[in-house]
N, C-alpha and C positions, 0 to 999 in steps of 0.2 A: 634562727634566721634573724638576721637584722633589721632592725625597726623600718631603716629607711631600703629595703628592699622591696620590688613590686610585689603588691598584693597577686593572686592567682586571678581573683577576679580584674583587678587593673585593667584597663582597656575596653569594660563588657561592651558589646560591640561594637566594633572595632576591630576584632578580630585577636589573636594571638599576639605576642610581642616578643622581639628577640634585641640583643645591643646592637645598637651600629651606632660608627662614627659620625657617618652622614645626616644623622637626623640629631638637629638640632637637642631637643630631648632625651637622648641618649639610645631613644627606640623607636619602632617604625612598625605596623603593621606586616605581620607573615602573610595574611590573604587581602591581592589586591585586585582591582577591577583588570580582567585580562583584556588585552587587546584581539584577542581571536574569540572567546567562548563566553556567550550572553550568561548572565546572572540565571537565564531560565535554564540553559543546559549545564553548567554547572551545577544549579540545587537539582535537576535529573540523572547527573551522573553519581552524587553522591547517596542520593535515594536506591539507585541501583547497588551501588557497594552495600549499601546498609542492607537491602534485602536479599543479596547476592543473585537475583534474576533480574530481566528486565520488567517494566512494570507492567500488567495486563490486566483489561479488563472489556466485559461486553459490552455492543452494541455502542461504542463510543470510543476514541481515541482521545490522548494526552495532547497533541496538540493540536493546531489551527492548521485545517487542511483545505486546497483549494475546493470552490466552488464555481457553479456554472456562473455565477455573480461576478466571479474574478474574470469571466473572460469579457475580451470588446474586440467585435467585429468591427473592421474598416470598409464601410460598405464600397468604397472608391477603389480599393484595390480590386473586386473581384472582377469587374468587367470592365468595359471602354463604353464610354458614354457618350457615343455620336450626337451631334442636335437635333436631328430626328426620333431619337427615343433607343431604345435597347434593343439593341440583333444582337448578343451573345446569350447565349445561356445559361444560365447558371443552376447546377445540380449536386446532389447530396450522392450522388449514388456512386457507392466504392466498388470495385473491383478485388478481389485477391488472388494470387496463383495465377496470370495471367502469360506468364512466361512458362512457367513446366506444369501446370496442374490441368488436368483430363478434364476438370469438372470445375472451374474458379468461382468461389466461393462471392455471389453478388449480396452486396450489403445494401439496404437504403439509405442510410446515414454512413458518417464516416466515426461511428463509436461502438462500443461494444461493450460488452459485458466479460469480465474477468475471473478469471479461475477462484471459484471460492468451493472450497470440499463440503461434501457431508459429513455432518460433524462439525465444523463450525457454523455452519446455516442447519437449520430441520430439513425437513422434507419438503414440508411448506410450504417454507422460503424459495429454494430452490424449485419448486416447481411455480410458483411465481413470478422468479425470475425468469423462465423460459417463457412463458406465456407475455410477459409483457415485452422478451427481445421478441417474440413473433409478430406482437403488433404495432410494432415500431418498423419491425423488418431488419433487423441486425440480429448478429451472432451472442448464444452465451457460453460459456466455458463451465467441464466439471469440476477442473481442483482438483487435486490428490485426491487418491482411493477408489476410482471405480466410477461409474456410471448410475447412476437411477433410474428404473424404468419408468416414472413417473415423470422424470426429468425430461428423458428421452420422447417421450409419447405430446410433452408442451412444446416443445422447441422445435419450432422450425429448423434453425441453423442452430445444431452442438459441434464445440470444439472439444475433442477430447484430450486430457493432459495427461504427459504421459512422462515419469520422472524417469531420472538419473538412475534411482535403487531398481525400478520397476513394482513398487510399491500400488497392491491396487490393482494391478496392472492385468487387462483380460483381452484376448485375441476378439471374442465375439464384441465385446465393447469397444474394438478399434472400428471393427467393421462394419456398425450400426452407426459411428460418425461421421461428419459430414466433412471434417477435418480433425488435425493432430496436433496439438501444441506439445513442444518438446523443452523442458524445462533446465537452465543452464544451472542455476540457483536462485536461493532462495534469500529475500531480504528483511520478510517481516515479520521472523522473529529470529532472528539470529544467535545462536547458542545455545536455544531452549529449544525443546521438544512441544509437538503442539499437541492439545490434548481435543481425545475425539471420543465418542458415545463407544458405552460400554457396545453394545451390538456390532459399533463399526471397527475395533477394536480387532488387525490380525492375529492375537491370542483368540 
């Protein structure tokens, strides 16, 4: 190799180096700042190739997810404010199924509790979770694999989820719910298999 050829390390960061005519110096950086993908999702996409799955880990996520902190109420928008004071009403209380369901699911709030299985929560958790949608007065969801009877016996309002595969899937646990959520796909882990307690485990 010749003396006046670039060292390997040349460039250390900086990046990679290739020839071009366009650069004044004879070369120019192979990795440049994209105009689409942030510096954080590129060093996570290359973290994924390196590990060949996505990245996972408990009771916490990789990035910055909204909070009740991020939201702002406009208290102006909700009603009409006569000069006399307030004639309209204002209420939290939701309705579902109110066009085809026998039985419309009355919520007190307009939020709700989402499908998380057992196997990713305890037992615990999950009956937790029902007890505190009861005292709020909104709905909680099982999540793939079945029903809890412990689950079932806190919650006032169960949504039972009921997949694509039928995974999980029990007639008497349809019919001890209060409603059905029917799952189109899935987002939050995409490609990888999610792992669940030896017990809960259809082997």
């Amino acid at each position: 190799m010749s003396s006046e050829s670039p060292s390997p390390l040349a460039g250390e960061g900086q990046g990679s180096r290739h020839p071009t005519s366009s650069d004044g110096n004879g070369y120019k950086p192979l990795l440049r700042t994209s105009k689409i993908w942030s510096p954080e999702v590129i060093e996570d996409i290359q973290l994924k190739a390196q590990l060949g799955r996505y990245r996972m880990q408990g009771f916490s996520t990789h990035r910055r997810v909204p909070t009740f902190d991020d939201l702002t109420f406009v208290p102006c928008g909700l009603s009409r404010v006569p000069p006399e004071g307030y004639r309209e009403r204002c209420e939290t209380r939701t309705v579902l199924g109110t066009r085809f369901a026998r039985k419309p699911i009355e919520l007190k709030i307009p939020i709700t509790i989402t499908g998380m299985s057992y196997g990713a929560l305890s037992k615990t958790a999950k009956t937790a979770l029902g007890r505190a949608a009861t005292r709020v007065g909104t709905s909680t969801t099982t999540g793939d694999g079945g029903m809890l009877r412990e689950e079932r016996e806190a919650s006032h309002l169960l949504v039972y989820q009921v997949l694509p595969s039928r995974y999980g899937f029990n007639p008497d646990h349809l019919k001890a719910a209060d409603a059905i959520e029917i799952v189109i796909g899935q987002g939050a882990k995409p490609g990888t298999a999610a792992s669940f307690l030896d017990r809960r485990s259809p082997t």
